[in-house]
KOLRO-660936 format. One record per residue (C-alpha): residue in three letters; x, y, z. Coordinates in steps of 0.05 Angstrom, whole numbers, plus 5000, padded with zeros to 4 digits. Last residue first. Layout:
KOLRO-660936
[ala,[X,Y,Z]];
...
end
This chain:
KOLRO-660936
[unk,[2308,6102,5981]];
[unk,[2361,6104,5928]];
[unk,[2398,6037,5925]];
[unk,[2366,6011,5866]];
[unk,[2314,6055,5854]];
[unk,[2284,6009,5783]];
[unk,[2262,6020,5719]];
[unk,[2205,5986,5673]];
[unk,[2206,5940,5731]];
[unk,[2121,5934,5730]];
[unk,[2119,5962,5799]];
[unk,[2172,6010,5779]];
[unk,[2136,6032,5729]];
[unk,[2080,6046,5767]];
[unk,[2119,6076,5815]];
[unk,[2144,6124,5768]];
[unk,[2079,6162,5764]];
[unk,[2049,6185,5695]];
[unk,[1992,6145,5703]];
[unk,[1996,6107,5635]];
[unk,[1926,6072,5614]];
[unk,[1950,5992,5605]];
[unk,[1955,5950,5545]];
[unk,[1964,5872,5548]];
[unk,[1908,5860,5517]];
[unk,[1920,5894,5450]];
[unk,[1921,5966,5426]];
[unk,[1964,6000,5377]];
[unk,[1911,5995,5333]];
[unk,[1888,6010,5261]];
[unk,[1958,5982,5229]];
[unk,[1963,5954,5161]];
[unk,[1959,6020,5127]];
[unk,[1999,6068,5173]];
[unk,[2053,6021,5169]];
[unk,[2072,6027,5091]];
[unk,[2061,6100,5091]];
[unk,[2105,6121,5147]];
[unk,[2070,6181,5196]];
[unk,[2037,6136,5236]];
[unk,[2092,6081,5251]];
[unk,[2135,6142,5265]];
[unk,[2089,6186,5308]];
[unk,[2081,6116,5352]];
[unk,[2156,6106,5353]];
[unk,[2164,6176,5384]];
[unk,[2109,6180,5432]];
[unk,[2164,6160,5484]];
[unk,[2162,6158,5558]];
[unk,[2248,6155,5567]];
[unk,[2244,6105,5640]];
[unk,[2307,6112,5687]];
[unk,[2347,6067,5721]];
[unk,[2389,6067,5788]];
[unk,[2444,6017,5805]];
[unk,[2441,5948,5821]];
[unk,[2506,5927,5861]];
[unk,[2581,5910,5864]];
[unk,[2601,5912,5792]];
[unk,[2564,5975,5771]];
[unk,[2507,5986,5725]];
[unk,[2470,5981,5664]];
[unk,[2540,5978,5628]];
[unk,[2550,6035,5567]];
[unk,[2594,6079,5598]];
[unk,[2638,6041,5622]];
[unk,[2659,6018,5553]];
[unk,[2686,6082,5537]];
[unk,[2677,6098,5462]];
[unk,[2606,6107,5479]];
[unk,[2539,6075,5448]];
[unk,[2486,6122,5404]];
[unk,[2498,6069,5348]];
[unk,[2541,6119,5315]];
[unk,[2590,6130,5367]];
[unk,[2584,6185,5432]];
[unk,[2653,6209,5445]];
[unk,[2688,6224,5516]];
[unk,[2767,6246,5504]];
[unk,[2752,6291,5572]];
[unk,[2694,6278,5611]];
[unk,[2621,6299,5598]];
[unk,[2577,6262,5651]];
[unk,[2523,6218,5614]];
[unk,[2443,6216,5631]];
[unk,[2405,6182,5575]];
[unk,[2450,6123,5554]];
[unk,[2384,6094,5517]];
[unk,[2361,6014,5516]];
[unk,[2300,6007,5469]];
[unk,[2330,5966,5414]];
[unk,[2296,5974,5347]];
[unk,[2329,6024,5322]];
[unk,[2379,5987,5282]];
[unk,[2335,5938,5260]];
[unk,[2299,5989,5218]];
[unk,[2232,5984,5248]];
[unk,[2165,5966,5207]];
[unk,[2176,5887,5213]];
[unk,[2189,5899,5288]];
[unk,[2116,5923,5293]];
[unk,[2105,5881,5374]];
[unk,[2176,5897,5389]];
[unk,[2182,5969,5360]];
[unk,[2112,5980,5400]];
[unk,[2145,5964,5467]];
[unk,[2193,5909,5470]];
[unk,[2280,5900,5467]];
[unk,[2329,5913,5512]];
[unk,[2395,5909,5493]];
[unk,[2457,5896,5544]];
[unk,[2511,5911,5577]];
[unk,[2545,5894,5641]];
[unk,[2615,5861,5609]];
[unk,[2612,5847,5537]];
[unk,[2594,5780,5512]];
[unk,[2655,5752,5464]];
[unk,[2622,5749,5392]];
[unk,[2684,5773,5359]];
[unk,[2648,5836,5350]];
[unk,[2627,5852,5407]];
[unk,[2568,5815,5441]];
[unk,[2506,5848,5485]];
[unk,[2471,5812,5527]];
[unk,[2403,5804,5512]];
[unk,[2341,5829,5548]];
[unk,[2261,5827,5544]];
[unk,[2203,5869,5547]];
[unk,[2131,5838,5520]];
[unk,[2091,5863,5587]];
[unk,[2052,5933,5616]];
[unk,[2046,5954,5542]];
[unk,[2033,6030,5545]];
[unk,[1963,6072,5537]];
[unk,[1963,6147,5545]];
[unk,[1897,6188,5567]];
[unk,[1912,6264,5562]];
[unk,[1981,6262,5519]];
[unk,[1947,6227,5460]];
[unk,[1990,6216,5404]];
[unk,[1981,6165,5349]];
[unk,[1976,6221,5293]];
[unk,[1906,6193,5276]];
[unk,[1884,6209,5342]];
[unk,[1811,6205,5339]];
[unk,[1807,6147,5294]];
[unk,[1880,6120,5327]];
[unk,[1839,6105,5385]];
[unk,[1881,6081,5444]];
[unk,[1940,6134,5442]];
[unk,[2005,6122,5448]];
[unk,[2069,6110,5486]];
[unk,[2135,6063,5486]];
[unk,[2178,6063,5541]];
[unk,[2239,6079,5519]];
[unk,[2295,6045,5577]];
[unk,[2341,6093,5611]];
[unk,[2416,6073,5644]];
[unk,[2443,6136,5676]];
[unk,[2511,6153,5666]];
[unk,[2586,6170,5701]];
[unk,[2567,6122,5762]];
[unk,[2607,6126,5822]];
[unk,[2550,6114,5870]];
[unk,[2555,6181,5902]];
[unk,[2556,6211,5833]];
[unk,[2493,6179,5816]];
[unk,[2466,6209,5884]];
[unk,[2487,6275,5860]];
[unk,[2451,6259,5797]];
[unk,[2374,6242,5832]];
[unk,[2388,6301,5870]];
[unk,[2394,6343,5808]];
[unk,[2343,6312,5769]];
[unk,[2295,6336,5837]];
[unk,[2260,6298,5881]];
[unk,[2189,6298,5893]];
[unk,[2148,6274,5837]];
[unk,[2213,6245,5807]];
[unk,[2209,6187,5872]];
[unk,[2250,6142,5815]];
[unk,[2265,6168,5747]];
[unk,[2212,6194,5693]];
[unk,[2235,6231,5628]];
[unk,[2182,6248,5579]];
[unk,[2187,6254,5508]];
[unk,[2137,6285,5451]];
[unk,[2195,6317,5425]];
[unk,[2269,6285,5426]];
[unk,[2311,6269,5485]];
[unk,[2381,6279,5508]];
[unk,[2408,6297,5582]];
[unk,[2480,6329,5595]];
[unk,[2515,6316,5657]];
[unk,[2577,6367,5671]];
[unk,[2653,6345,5684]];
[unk,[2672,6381,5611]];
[unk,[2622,6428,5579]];
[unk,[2642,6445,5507]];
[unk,[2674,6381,5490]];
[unk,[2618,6343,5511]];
[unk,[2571,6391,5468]];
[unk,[2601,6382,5408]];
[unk,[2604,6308,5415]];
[unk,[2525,6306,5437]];
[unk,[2505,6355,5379]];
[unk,[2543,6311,5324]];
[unk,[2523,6254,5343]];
[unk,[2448,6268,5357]];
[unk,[2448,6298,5286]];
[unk,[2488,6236,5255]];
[unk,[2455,6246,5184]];
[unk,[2406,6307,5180]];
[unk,[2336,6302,5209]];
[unk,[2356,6351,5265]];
[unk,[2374,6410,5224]];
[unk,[2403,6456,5265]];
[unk,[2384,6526,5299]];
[unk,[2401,6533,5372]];
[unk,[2349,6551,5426]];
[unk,[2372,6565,5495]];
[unk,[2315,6544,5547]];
[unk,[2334,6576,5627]];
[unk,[2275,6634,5611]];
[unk,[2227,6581,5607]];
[unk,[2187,6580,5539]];
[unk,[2112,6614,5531]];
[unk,[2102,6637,5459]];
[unk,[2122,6565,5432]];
[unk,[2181,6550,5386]];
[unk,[2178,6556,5317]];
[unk,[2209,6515,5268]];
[unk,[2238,6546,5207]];
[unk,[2302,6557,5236]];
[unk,[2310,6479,5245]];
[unk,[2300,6458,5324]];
[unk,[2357,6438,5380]];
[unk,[2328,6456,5442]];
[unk,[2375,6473,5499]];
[unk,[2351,6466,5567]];
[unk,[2388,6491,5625]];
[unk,[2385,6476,5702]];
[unk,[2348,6417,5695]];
[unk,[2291,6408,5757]];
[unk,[2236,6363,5731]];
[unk,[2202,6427,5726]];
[unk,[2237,6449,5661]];
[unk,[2241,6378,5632]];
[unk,[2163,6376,5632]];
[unk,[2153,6448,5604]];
[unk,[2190,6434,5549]];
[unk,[2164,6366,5525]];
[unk,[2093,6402,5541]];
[unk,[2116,6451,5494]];
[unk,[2136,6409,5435]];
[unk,[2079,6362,5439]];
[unk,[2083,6351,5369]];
[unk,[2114,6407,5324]];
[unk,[2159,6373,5294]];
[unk,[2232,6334,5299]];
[unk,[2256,6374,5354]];
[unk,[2317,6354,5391]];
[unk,[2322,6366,5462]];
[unk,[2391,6368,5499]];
[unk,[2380,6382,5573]];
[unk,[2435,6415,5619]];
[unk,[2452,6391,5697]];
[unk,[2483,6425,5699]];
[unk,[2522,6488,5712]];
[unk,[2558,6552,5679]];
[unk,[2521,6547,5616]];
[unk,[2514,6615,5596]];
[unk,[2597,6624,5597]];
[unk,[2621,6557,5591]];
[unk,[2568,6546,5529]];
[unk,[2590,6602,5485]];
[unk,[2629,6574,5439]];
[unk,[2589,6511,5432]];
[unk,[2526,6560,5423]];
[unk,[2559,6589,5364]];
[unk,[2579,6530,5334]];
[unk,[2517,6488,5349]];
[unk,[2490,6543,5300]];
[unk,[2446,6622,5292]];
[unk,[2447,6616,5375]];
[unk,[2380,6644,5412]];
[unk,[2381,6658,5483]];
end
């Protein structure tokens, strides 16, 4: 289905969007924009909704459960403003965000479904899903100037590290923190501090008086923790060609770098126990 505005699909969403759990992807370009698709469709969602300007257009082939809504995803607060919306449109269901050219990956997701992965959350008493970016892109930036390369992507296998996060009085807040590593780590001086953290709220169940903030956090400080009090809970990886299209595309970058390469690069398998192995996300309790 296509809606002319977040409006219209907002509107509508209790009645074509009866159950969850329901993807939000936001299209930047036209990189990897159907293998993004395709990827969240088998990984078991029961909607996707793809947030692309009207200009954009989608491919051919699409899954008949993907929606597609017309708004400008560059503007100021876009992932704000569609998460909000959508929050108060579907209350008590989990909604999923990622851009183009990512790739979700959660514990045993070769044979267990999204859904199973959430009922378990639910089990656990967890409202979210804790998700780190793991940063991807292509060896040879000759042949893939763009810095994507879906076919043989490389990773950095070390370089990740944690601080706990502070309000603003400097008191250190319960359970959360910012991870830091990956490309925007090793080019920090080509980030925007404010996107340099790799920690991402991925998974979040729409409640009530719920509101994503600026800085992608939650008004309800629950929400943002890692886990629970009593035990480890389970984490998810975001595979992300996103910072490598952006230190591409920028001028200033694009000049002083000819590799994302180094020695602590490794060829991505596209299984999660490789991540796990390296504790790029972990099962906790799931078995």
């Amino acid at each position: 289905m296509h809606y002319p505005s977040l409006a219209a699909l907002a509107n509508d969403a209790r009645r074509t969007l009866p159950d969850g759990p329901v993807a939000l992807i936001l299209i930047e370009d036209d990189v990897e924009v159907a293998s993004t698709i395709t990827h969240h469709a088998n990984a078991g969602f029961a909607h996707l909704i793809a947030f692309c300007a009207p200009e954009h257009a989608l491919p051919a082939e699409v899954p008949d459960k993907l929606h597609r809504v017309d708004f400008d995803v560059s503007a100021e607060d876009a992932l704000q403003t569609i998460a909000n919306a959508m929050i108060k449109a579907l209350p008590d269901q989990w909604l999923y965000y990622c851009y183009n050219a990512e790739y979700l990956l959660y514990p045993f997701c070769e044979h267990r479904s999204v859904g199973e992965m959430l009922t378990f959350m639910r089990e656990e008493r967890r409202d979210t899903v804790m998700s780190y970016i793991v940063d991807l892109y292509a060896k040879d930036l000759t042949v893939h100037a763009n810095g994507v390369d879906r076919d043989s992507a490389y990773f950095d296998k070390s370089g990740y590290y944690a601080l706990a996060r502070e309000d603003a009085a400097g008191e250190t807040l319960d359970r959360q923190i910012n991870i830091f590593g990956g490309l925007r780590w090793r080019f920090e001086e080509h980030i925007p501090k404010a996107r340099q953290r790799t920690d991402r709220i991925s998974f979040f169940r729409a409640q009530p008086g719920l509101q994503m903030l600026a800085d992608r956090s939650f008004n309800l400080a629950e929400y943002n923790t890692y886990s629970c009090p009593w035990h480890n809970n389970l984490s998810a990886a975001i595979c992300s060609f996103r910072t490598a299209k952006a230190l591409r595309r920028n001028p200033g970058s694009r000049a002083v770098i000819n590799t994302f390469h180094w020695p602590q690069s490794a060829q991505f398998s596209w299984q999660s126990q490789q991540l796990m192995d390296l504790g790029l996300m972990e099962p906790g309790q799931w078995f």
